[in-house]
C-alpha positions in Angstrom: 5.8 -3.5 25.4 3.0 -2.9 27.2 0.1 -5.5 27.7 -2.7 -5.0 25.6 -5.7 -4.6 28.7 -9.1 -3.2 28.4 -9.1 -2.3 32.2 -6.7 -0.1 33.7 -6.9 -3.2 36.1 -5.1 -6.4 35.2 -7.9 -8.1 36.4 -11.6 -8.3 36.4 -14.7 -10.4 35.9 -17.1 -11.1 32.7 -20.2 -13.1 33.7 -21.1 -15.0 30.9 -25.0 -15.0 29.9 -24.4 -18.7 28.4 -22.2 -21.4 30.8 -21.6 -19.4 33.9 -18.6 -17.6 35.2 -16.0 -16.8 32.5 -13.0 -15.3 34.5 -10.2 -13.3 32.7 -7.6 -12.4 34.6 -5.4 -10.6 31.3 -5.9 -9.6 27.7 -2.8 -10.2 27.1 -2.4 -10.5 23.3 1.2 -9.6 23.1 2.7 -12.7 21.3 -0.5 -13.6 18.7 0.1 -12.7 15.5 -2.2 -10.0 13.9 -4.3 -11.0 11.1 -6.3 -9.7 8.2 -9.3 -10.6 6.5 -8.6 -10.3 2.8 -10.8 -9.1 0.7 -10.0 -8.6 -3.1 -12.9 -6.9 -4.2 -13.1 -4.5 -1.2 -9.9 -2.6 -0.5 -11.2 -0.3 1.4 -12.7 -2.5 4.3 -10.7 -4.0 6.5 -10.6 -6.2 9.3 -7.9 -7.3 11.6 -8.1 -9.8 14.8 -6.0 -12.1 17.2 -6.9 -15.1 18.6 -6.2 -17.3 21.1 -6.7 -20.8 20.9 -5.8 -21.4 24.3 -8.2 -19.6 26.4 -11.2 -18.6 23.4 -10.6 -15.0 23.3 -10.7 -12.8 20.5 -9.7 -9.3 19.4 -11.3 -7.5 16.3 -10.9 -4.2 14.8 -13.3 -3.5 11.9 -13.3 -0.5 9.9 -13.9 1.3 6.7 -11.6 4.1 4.9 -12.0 6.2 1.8 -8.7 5.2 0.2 -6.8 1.9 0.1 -4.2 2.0 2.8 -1.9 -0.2 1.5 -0.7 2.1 -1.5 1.6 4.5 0.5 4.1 4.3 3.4 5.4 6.7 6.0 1.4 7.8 6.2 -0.6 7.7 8.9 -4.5 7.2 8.8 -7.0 7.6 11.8 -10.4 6.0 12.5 -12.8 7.1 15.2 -14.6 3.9 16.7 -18.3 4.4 15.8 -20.8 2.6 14.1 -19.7 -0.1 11.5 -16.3 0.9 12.7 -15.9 -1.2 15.6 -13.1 -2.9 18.3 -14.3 -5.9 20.3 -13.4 -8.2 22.5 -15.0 -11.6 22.6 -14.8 -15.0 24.8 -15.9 -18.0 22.8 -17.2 -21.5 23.5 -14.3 -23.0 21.4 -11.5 -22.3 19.7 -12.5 -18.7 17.6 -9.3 -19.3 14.9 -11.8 -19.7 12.2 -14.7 -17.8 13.2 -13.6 -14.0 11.3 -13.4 -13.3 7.2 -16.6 -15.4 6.6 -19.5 -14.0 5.1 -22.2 -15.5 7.6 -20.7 -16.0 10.9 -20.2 -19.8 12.0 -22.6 -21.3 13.9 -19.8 -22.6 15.8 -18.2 -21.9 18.4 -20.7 -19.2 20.0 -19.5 -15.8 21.4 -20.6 -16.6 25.4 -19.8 -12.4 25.8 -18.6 -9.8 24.2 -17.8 -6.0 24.6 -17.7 -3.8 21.3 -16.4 0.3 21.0 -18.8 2.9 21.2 -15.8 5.2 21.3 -11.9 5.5 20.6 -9.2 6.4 17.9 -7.5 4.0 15.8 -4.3 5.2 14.1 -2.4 3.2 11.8 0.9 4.1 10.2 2.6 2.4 7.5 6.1 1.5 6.9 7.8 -0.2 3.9 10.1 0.3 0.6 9.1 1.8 -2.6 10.6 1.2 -5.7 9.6 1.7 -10.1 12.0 -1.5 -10.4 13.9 0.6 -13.3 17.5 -0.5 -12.2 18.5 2.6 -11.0 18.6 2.9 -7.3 16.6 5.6 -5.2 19.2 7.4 -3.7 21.1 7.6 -7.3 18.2 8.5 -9.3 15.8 11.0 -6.6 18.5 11.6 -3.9 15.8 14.4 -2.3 13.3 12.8 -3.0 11.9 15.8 -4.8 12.4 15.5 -8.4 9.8 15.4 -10.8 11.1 15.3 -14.2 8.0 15.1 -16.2 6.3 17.1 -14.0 3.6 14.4 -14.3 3.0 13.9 -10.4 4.6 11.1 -10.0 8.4 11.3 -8.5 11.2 10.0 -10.3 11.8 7.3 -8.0 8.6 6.2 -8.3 7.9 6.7 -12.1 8.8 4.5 -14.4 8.7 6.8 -17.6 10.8 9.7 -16.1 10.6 11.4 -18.7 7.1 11.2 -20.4 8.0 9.9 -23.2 5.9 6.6 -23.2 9.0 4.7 -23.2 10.0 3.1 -19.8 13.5 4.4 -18.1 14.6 0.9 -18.1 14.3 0.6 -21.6 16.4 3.9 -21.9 19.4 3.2 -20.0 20.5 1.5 -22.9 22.6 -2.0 -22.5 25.8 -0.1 -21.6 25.0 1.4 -18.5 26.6 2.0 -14.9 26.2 3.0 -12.0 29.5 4.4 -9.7 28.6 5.9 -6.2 25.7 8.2 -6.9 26.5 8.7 -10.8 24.7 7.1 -13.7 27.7 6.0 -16.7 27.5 5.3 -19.9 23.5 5.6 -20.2 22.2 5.9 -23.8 22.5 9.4 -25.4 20.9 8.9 -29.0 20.9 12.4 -30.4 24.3 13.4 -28.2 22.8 16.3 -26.6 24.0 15.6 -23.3 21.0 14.3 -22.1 20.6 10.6 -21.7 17.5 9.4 -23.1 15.7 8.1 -19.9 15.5 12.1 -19.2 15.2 13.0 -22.5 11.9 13.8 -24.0 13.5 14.4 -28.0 15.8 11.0 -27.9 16.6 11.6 -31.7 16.5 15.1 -31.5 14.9 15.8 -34.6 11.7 18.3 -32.9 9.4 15.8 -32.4 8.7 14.9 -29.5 9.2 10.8 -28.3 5.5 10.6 -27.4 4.3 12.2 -30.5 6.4 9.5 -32.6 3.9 6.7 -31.8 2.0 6.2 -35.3 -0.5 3.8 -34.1 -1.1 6.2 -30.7 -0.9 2.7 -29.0 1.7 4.5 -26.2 3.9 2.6 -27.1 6.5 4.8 -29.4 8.9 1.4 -29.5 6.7 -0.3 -31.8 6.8 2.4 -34.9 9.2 1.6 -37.4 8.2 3.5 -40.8 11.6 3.6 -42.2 12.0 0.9 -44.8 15.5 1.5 -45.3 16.3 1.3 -40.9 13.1 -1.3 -40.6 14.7 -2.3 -37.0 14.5 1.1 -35.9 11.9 2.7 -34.4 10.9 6.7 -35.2 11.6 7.9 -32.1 15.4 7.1 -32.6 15.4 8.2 -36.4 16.5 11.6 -36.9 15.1 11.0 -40.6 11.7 10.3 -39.5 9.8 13.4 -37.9 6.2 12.6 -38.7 4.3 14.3 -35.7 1.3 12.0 -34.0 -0.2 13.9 -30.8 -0.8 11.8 -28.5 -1.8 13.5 -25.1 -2.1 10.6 -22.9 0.3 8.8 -20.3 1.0 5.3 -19.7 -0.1 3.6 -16.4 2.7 3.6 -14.2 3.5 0.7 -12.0 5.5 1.0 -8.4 6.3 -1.3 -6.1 6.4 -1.8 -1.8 8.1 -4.5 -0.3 8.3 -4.5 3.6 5.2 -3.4 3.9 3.6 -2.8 7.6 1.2 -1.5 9.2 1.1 -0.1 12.9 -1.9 -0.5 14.5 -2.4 1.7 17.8 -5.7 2.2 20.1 -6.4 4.7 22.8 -9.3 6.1 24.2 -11.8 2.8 24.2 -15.4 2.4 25.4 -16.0 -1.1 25.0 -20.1 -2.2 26.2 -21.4 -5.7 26.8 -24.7 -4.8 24.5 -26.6 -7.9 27.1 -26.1 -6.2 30.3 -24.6 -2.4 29.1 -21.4 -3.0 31.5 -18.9 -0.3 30.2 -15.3 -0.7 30.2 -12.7 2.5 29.9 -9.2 2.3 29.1 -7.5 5.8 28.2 -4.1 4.4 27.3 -2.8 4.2 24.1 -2.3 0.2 23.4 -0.3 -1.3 20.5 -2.9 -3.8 18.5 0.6 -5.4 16.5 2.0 -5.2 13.6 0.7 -6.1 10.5 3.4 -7.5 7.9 1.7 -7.0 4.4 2.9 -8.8 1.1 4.6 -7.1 -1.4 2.1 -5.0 -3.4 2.2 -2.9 -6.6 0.3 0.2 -7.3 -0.5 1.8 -10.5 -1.8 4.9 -11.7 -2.1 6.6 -14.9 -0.6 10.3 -14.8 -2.1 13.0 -16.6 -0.2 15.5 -19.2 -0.5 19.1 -17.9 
């Protein structure tokens, strides 16, 4: 890995304004850990530093996106360093492991000299497993990762409802259910039509369809039992009970990622002491880390086309 260095140099000279000479002979940042200031009611600004105890120094990368970026993987996202969207490199008067995520800055320790982008590209892409938790493996149940059932804009392997119907797939499989190499056996089939009810959007086959058999249009079709002769059973599931209800709205969906990370690159940095104006240049792409994310879902509520 290469070392993370502002100067095409491995070595160089910051005079500090406060306490004299502050020498640095190598940003070498390779073995901190990469942090992130968490902030739950902004998830779309982000900040992300290293620090090291040892010698006072700092890293930060600050920036702002349009989107949350922890909602997808295999994406990439870039930032061009200006304004609020800064990099920086500080030296401290003490140990800096507290000094980011606050509101107000510290009082202590002081930043003795610092150097802060007016230039550069930040490029982040993100890695991790996704998953609608619905017991039914990807590579059984989306193999190209193409299909659509619902046609709701949300893949199968990410949709917990594959079929639209307001009732999730795990709910559908049924109790009997297995899974052999890439085929799904023995999932629930309540009308026999060949078409297990997780894909099925008639599951009693009796015109109606599963959505529209929600009597209280609570999206929630398992709850509507108006049979008093079958009182455990719901409509949906009644071939004798096709009273029509049209409800035109999806339930949220809910995915997960585990694994989550986020690679944070650099290249093309103009870093200035704003005291003195002294420029540094480094046109080499540098690897800022790694940032290992907890598990996270995402949810979003699919429209009906």
């Amino acid at each position: 890995m290469k070392k993370l260095t502002l100067l095409l140099a491995l070595i160089f000279l910051i005079t500090s304004c406060d306490d004299g000479d502050v020498i640095v002979t190598e940003l070498d940042f390779d073995d901190v850990e990469l942090q992130r200031c968490e902030n739950v009611n902004d998830v779309t600004n982000y900040v992300f530093y290293k620090t090291k105890s040892s010698t006072n120094e700092a890293l930060a990368l600050q920036f702002e996106t349009g989107e949350p970026i922890f909602t997808e993987v295999n994406t990439s996202y870039s930032i061009l360093l200006s304004g609020t969207d800064q990099y920086s490199y500080r030296v401290f008067n003490g140990d800096p492991s507290d000094y980011f995520c606050n509101a107000i800055p510290p009082t202590s320790p002081v930043v003795q000299e610092e150097f802060i982008s007016t230039d550069g590209l930040v490029e982040i892409f993100s890695s991790g497993t996704e998953s609608d938790a619905d017991s039914i493996p990807t590579e059984v149940e989306d193999p190209t990762l193409l299909v659509d059932t619902d046609l709701d804009g949300i893949l199968d392997y990410l949709d917990f409802d594959d079929d639209g119907d307001n009732v999730p797939t795990l709910l559908e499989l049924g109790t009997d259910f297995t899974i052999e190499g890439n085929t799904i056996l023995m999932a629930r089939d309540s009308d026999g039509d060949g078409i297990p009810d997780y894909l099925d959007d008639d599951d009693d086959g009796d015109g109606i369809l599963t959505r529209n058999e929600d009597l209280n249009s609570d999206l929630n079709p398992n709850n509507d039992k108006s049979d008093l002769n079958a009182p455990t059973v719901p409509d949906y599931l009644n071939p004798d009970i096709a009273v029509e209800t049209i409800v035109n709205i999806y339930r949220e969906n809910e995915y997960f990622i585990t694994d989550l990370t986020l690679d944070i690159t650099i290249t093309n940095t103009v870093l200035v002491n704003p005291v003195n104006q002294e420029e540094l240049r480094d046109e080499t792409l540098q690897l800022l880390g790694t940032y290992s994310a907890s598990d996270v879902s995402v949810t979003v509520t699919p429209t009906i086309n």
